[in-house]
TIKOLKOL-691546 format. One record per residue: residue in three letters; x, y, z of N, C-alpha, C in turn. Coordinates in pm, 1 decimal. Layout:
<sites>
   resn        n.u        n.v        n.w       ca.u       ca.v       ca.w        c.u        c.v        c.w
    ALA          X          Y          Z          X          Y          Z          X          Y          Z
...
</sites>
This chain:
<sites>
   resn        n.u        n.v        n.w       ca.u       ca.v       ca.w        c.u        c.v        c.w
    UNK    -1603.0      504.9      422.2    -1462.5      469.7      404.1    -1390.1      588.0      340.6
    UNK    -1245.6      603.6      366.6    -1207.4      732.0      316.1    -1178.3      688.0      218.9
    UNK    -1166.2      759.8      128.9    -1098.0      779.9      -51.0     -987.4      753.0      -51.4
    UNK     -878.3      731.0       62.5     -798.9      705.5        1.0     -678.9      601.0       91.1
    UNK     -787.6      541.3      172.5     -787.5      403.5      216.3     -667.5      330.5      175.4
    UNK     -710.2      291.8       85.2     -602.6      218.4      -55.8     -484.2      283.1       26.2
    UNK     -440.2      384.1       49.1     -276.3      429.9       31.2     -207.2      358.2      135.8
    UNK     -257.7      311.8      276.3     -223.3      260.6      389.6     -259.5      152.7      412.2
    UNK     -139.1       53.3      417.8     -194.8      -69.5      458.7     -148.4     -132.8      664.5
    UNK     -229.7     -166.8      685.8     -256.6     -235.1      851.2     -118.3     -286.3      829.4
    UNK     -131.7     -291.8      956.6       36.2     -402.1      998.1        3.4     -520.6      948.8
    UNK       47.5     -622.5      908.8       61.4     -775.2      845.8     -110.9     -806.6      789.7
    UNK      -76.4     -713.9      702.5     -211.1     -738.4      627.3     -222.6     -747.7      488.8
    UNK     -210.1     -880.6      448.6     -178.5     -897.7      295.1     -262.0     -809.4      192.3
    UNK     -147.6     -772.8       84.6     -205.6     -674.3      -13.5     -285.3     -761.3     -100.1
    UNK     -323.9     -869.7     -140.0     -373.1     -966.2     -214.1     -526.7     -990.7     -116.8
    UNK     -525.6     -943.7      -43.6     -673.1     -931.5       54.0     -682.2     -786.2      116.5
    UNK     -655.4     -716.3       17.0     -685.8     -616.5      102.4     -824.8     -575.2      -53.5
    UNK     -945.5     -578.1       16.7    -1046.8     -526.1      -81.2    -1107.5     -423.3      -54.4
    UNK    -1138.7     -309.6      -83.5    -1238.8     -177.8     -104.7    -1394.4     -194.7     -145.5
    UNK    -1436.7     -109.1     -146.1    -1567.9      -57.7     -203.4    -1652.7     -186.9     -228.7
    UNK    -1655.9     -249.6     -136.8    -1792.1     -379.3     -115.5    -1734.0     -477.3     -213.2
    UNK    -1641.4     -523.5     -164.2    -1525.0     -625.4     -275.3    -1585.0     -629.0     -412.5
    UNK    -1557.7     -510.9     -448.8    -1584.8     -516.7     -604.7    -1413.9     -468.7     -670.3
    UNK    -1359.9     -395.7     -574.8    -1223.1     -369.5     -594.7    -1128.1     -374.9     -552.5
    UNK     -992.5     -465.7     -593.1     -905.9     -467.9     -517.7     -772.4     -338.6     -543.0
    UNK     -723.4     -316.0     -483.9     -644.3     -241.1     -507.5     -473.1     -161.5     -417.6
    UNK     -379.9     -197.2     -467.9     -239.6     -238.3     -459.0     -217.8     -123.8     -346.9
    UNK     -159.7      -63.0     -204.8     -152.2       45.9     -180.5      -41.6      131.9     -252.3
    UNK      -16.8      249.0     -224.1       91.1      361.2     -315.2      200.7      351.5     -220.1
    UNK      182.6      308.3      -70.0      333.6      305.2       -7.7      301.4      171.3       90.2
    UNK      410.8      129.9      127.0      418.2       19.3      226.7      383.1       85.1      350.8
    UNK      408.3      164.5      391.9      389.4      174.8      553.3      369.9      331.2      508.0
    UNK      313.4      412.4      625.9      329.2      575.9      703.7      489.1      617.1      717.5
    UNK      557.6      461.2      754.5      704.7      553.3      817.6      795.2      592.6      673.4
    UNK      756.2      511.0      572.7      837.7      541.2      462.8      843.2      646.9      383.8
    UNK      707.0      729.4      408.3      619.0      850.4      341.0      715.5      920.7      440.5
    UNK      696.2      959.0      548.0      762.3     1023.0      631.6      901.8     1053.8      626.4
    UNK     1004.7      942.8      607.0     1138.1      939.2      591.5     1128.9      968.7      460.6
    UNK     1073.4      972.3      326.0     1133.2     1043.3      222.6     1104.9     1191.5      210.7
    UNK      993.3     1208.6      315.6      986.0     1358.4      339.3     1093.8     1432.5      394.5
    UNK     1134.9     1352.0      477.9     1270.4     1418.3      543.6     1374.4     1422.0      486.6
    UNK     1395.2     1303.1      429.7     1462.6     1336.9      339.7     1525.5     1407.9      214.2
    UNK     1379.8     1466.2      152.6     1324.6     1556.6       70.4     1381.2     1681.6      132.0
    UNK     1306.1     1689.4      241.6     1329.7     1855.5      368.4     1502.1     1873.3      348.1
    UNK     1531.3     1752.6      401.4     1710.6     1779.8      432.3     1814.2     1832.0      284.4
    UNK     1743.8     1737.2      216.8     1819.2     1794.6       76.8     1795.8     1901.2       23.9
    UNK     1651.2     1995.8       48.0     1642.2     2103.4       47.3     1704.7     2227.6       83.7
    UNK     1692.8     2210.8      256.4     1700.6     2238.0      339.4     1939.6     2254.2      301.1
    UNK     1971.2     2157.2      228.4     2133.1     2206.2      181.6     2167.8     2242.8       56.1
    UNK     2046.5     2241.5       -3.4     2077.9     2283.7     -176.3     1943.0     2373.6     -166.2
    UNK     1920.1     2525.4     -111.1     1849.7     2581.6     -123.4     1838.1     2661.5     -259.6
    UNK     1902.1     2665.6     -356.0     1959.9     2718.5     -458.0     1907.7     2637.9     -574.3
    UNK     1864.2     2510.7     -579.1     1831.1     2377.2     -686.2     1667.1     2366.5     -660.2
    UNK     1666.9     2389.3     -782.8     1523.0     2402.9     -805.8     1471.1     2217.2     -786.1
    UNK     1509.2     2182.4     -805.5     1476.2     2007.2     -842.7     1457.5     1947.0     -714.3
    UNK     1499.2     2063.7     -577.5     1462.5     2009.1     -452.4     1354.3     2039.3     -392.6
    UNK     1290.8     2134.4     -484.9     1169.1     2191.5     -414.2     1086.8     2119.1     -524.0
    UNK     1091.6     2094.6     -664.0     1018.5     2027.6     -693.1      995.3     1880.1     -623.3
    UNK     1057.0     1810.5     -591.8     1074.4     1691.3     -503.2     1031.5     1692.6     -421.2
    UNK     1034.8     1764.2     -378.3      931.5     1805.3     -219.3      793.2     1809.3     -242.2
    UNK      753.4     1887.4     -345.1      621.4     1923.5     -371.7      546.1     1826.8     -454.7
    UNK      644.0     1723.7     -536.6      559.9     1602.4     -558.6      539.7     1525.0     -447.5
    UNK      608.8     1514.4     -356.9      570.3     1390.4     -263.8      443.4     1452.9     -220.6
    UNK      393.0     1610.2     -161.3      297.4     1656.4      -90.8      204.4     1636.2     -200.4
    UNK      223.5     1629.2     -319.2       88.3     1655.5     -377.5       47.4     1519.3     -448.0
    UNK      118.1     1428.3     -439.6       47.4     1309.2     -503.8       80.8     1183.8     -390.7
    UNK      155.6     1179.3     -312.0      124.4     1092.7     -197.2       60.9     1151.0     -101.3
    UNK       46.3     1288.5      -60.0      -38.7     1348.7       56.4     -147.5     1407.6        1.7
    UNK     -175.8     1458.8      -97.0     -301.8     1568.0     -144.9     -281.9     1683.5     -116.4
    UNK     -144.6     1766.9      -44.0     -112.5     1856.3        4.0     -105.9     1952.6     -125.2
    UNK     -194.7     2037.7     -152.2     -216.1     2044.5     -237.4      -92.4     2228.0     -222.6
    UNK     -165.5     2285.4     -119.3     -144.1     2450.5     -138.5        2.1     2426.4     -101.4
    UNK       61.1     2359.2      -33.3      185.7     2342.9       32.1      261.0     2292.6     -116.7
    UNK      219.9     2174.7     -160.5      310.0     2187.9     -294.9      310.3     2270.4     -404.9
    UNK      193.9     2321.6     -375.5      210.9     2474.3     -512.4      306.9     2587.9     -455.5
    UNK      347.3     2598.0     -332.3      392.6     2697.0     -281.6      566.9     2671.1     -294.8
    UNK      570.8     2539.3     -323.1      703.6     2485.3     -338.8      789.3     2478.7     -476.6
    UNK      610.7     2475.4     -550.0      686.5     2461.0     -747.6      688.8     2598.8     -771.3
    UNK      617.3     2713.9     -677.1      643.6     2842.3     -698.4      792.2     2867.0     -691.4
    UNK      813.8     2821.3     -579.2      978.1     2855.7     -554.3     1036.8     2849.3     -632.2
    UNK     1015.7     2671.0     -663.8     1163.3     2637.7     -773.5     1129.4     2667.5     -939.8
    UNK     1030.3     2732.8     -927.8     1016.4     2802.1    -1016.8     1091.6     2990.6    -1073.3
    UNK     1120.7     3006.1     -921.0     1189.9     3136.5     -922.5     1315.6     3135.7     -970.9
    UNK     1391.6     2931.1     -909.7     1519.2     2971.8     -959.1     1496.6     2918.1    -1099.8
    UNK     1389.5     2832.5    -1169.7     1412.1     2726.0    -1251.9     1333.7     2780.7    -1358.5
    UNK     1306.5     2899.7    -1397.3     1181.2     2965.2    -1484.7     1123.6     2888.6    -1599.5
    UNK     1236.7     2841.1    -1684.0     1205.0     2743.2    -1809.4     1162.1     2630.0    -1806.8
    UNK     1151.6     2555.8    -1661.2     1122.2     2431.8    -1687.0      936.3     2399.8    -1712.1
    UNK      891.1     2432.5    -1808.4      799.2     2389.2    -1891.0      734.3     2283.2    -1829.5
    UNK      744.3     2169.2    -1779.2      703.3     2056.5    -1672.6      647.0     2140.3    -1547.5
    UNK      722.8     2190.9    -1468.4      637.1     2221.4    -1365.8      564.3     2355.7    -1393.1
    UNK      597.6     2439.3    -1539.6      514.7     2535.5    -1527.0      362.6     2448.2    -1527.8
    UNK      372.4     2388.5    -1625.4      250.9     2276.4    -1607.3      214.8     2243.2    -1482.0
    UNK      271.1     2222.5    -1425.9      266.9     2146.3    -1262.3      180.6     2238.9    -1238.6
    UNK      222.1     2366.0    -1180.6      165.2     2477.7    -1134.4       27.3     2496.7    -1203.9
    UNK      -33.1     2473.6    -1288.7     -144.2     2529.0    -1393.1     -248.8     2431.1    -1307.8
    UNK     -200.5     2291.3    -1362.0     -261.3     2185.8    -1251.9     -346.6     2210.4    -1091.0
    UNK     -204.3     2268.6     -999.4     -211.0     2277.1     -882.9     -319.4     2384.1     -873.2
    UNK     -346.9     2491.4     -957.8     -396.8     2590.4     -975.2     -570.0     2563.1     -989.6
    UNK     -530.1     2471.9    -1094.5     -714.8     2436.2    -1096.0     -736.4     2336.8    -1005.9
    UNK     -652.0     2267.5     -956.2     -722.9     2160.6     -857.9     -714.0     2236.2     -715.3
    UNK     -722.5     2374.0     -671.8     -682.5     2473.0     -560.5     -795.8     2562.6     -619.0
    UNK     -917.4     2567.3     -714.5     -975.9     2652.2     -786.8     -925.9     2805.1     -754.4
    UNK     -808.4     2791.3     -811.8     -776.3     2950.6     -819.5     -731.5     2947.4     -951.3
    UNK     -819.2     2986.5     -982.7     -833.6     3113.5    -1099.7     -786.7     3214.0    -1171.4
    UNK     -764.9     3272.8    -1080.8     -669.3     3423.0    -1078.0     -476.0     3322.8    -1121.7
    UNK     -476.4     3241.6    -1063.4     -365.0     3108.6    -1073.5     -312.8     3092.7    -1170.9
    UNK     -454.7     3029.8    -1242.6     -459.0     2976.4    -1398.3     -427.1     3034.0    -1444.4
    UNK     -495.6     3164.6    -1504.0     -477.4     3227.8    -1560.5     -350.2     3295.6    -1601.3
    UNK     -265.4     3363.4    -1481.4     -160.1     3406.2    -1482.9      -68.7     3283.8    -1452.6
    UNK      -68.7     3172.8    -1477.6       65.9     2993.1    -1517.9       43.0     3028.5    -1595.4
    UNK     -107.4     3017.4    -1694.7     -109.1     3018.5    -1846.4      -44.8     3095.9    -1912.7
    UNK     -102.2     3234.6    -1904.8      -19.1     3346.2    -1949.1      114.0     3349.9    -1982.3
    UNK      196.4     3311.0    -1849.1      336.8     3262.9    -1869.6      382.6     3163.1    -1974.3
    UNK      279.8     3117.1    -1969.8      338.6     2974.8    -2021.8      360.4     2995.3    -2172.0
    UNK      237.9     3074.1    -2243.8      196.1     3128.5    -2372.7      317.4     3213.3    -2382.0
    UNK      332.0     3304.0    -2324.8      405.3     3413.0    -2329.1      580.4     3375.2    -2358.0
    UNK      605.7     3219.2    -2253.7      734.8     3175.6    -2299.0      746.6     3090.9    -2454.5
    UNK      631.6     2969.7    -2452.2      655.6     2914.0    -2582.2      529.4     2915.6    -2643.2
    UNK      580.9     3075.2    -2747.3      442.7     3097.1    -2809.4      428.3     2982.0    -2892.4
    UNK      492.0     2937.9    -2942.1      459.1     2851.5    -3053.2      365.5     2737.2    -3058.6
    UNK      318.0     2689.9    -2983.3      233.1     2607.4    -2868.9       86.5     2702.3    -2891.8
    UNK       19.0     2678.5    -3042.0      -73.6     2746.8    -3067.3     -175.7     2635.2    -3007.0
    UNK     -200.7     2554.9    -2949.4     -323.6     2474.1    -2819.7     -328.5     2559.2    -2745.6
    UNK     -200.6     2585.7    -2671.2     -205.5     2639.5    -2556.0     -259.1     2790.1    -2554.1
    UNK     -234.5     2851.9    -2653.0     -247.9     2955.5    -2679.8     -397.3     2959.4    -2690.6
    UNK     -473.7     2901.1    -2771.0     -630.0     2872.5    -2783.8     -657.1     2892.5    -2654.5
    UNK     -607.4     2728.5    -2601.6     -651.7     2739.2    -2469.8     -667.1     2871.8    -2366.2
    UNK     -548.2     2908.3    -2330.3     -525.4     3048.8    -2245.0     -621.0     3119.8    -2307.3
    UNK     -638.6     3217.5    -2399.0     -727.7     3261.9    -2473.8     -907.8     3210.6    -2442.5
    UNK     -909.2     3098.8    -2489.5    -1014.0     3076.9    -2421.8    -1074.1     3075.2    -2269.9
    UNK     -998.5     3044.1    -2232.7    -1067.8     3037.7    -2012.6    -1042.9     3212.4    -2008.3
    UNK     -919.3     3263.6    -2053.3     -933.7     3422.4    -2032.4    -1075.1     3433.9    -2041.2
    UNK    -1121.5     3472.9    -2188.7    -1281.2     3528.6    -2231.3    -1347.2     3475.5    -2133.7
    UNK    -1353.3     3336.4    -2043.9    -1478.9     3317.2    -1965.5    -1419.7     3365.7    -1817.2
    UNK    -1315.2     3376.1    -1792.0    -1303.2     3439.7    -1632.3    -1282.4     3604.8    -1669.7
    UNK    -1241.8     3664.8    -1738.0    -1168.5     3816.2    -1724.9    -1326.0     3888.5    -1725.6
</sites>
């Protein structure tokens, strides 16, 4: 069964019977249908696609790919963007750090982190942190 089963449910197929993993689990899907995933993508695209300039459209975009699709490299490539116009926003620098280790790139991490340290030093975790994965990858 695929992993992620759960997200799609059959045509007229009650969510209150819909069971997984040798009915030990039931579990709610994340969208009603395929067509709705689809139309907020486009929708996503189009608003992009007229506010190329707004960072908050490429983040939007790149959440739908990465937590309703698993699209993983496609939404890092998107919080990159709106990261070019949006530098401070602290949330998706995070985002990016994320996308980075769940994409095992490395080289990624390292240089989100960096940034990240580098903007709010004060954030002595983070600083540990960065510091630390440096010493074990450099």
């Amino acid at each position: 069964m695929h992993p992620y089963l759960f997200a799609w449910i059959e045509e007229n197929h009650p969510v209150k019977n819909y069971i997984l993993y040798q009915n030990k689990s039931n579990a709610a899907p994340l969208i009603g249908d395929p067509e709705s995933l689809l139309e907020k993508i486009s929708i996503a695209q189009e608003k992009l696609k007229q506010e190329p300039k707004n960072a908050s459209r490429y983040f939007e975009l790149a959440d739908l790919f990465y937590f309703e699709m698993y699209w993983m490299e496609e939404a890092k490539q998107l919080v990159k963007e709106g990261l070019k116009l949006e530098a401070d926003n602290l949330a998706y620098n995070w985002r990016l750090v994320d996308l980075n280790m769940n994409t095992d790139d490395t080289e990624g991490v390292l240089s989100s982190m960096k940034k990240i340290t580098q903007r709010w030093p004060s954030d002595l975790a983070t600083q540990a942190w960065y510091y630390q994965l440096k010493d074990l990858y450099d």
